[in-house]
N, C-alpha and C positions, 0 to 999 in steps of 0.2 A: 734533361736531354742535352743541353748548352754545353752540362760538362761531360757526357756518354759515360756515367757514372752510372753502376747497377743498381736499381733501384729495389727491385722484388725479385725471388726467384721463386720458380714454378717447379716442384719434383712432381716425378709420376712417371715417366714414360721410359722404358729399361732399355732404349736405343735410339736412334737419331730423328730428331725431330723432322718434317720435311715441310709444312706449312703452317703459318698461321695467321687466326684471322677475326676481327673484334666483332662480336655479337650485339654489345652494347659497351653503355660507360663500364662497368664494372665486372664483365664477359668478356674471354675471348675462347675460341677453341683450335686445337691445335690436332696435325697428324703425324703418323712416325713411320718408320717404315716394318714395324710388328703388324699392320693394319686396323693399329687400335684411333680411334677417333676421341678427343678428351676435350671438356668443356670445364672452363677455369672459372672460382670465382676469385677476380683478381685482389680485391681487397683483404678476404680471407685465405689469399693462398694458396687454396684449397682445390682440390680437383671435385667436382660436384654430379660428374657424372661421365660414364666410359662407355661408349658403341664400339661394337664388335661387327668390324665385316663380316666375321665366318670364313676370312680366306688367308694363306699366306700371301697376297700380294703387297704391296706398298701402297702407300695414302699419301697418292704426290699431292695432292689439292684439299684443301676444305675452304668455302664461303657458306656465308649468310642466306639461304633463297630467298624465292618470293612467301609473303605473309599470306597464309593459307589460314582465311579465318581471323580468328583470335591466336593462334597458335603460328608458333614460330616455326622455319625448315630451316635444316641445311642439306647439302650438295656438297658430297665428297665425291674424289674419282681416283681409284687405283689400277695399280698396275697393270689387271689385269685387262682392260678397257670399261671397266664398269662404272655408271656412275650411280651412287646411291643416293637418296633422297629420307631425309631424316623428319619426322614432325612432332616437334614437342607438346608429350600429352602430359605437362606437370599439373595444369589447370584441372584435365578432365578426371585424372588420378585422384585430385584432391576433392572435388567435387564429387567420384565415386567413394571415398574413405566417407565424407559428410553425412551421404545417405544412410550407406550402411550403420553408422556411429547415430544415426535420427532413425532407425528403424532399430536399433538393439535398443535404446533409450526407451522404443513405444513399449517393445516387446519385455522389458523390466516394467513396465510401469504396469503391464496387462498384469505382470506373473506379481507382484506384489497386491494389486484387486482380488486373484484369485485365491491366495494365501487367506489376503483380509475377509473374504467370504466364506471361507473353509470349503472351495471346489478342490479336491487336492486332486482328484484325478484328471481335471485337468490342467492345475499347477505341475503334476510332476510332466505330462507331453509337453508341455512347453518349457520345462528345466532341461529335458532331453532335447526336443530342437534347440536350443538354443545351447546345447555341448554344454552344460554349468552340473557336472555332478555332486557338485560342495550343495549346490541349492537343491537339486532332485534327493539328494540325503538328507537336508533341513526338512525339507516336505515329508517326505518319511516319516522321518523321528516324532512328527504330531499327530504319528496313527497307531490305532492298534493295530494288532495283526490281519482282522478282518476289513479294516477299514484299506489295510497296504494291498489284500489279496484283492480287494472290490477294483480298486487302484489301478492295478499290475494286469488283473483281465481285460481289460480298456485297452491294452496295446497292443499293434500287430507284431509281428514277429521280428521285423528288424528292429523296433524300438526294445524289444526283450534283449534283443542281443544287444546293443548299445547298453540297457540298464546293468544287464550281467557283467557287461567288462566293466560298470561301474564298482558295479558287488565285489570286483577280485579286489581291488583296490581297498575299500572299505571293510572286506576281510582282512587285512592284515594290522589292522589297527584295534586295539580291546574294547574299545570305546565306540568303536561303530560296525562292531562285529555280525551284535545283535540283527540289524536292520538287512545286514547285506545273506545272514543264516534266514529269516524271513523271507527274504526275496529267493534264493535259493531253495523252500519248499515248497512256497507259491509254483514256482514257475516248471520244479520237477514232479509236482504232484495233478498238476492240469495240463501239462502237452505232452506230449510223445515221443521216447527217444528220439526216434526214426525223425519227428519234425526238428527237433533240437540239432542231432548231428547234421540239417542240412545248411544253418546257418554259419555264416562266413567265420565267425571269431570262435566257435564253438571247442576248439582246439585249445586254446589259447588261455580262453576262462576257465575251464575243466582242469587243466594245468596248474594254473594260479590259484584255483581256490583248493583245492587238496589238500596242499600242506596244511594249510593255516587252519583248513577245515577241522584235519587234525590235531591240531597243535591246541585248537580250541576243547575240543571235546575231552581230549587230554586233563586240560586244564580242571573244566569241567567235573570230569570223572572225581579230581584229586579232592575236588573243594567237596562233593557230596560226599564221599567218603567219610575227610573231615566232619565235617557238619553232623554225621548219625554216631561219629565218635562222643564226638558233645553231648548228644543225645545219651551217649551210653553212661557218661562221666557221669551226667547229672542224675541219671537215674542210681547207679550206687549211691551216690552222694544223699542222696535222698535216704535213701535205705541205712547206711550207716549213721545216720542222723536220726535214727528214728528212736525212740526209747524203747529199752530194754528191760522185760520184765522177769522177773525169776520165778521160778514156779513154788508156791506156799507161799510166798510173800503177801 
């Protein structure tokens, strides 16, 4: 400061700054006259976070408020005589991510005991709350078909419609086609058009699984065909292999 030499510069703000003002050692936040409010971390540079009046007026002011709590304010006032009052929830934010991140944790740890006991019906309602269709398809895959329909009838009708838009998905791949053709005659062969078209995604999956529906059974058709060719082959084969006897001999 002795020599008013620039020390750091702050970017961010696409027109004239109009106050600012230090939060801490290593905070300060500043206003402009776009009505955006910006909060610096000065060491890094960096701008760490941007309030939005909602207006076009100017941000003649920003301070520090009073300490509400644990949590920090500030007190901007623009142009247009308003003064706004800001309260920093980084703490409560972080503290809600925690939870949720120690309630997925329990809810993994539930859906792997159930795996481990072989409940798959109600492994796969818990793959589905918990949005993991990679895991409600691993659960699958360790059933037969009667074990996936015993499964699949356990679920109300929006969990159906969640599973199915999983189905479209796992339709398109050769490899997990199997499971998701399963789940597709379960689920067409025990409800009811008329109930089917009332759900939400019902468009969408009906859509998505056609083609591939196709494309599979295609496939299909090609390979059986092949396969009774085989059949055919080795049956001459057999035949003209066989000895030959002449008659009087």
């Amino acid at each position: 400061l002795t020599e008013m030499s620039c020390v750091k510069q702050l970017e961010g703000h696409d027109c004239s700054v109009l106050s600012l003002s230090w939060l801490s050692n290593n905070q300060i936040v500043s206003s402009a006259t776009d009505g955006l409010v910006k909060v610096w971390w000065v060491n890094k540079q960096e701008c760490v976070c941007t309030l939005n009046e909602e207006c076009d007026a100017k941000v003649w002011s920003v301070i520090r408020g009073p300490q509400s709590g644990e949590q920090m304010t500030l007190i901007s006032g623009s142009g247009d005589g308003q003064l706004t009052s800001w309260i920093d929830i980084t703490e409560t934010e972080v503290l809600k991510k925690q939870e949720e991140s120690d309630k997925l944790m329990l809810s993994q740890q539930k859906l792997s005991n159930l795996l481990a006991s072989k409940q798959y019906g109600k492994a796969l309602k818990l793959a589905l709350h918990l949005s993991q269709p990679f895991t409600a398809l691993k659960v699958l895959k360790k059933l037969n078909y009667e074990e996936i329909e015993e499964a699949v009838l356990q679920l109300d009708m929006a969990s159906i419609d969640q599973l199915m838009s999983y189905a479209v998905r796992w339709n398109t791949n050769s490899k997990h086609c199997e499971v998701a053709q399963s789940v597709l005659s379960i689920v067409l062969n025990n409800h009811l058009p008329e109930k089917l078209l009332k759900l939400s995604n019902c468009r969408n999956w009906v859509e998505g699984l056609l083609p591939y529906t196709e494309k599979h059974f295609s496939r299909l058709s090609r390979l059986q065909m092949k396969s009774k060719f085989i059949n055919f082959l080795s049956a001459n084969m057999k035949a003209t292999s066989a000895p030959q006897y002449v008659e009087g001999s």
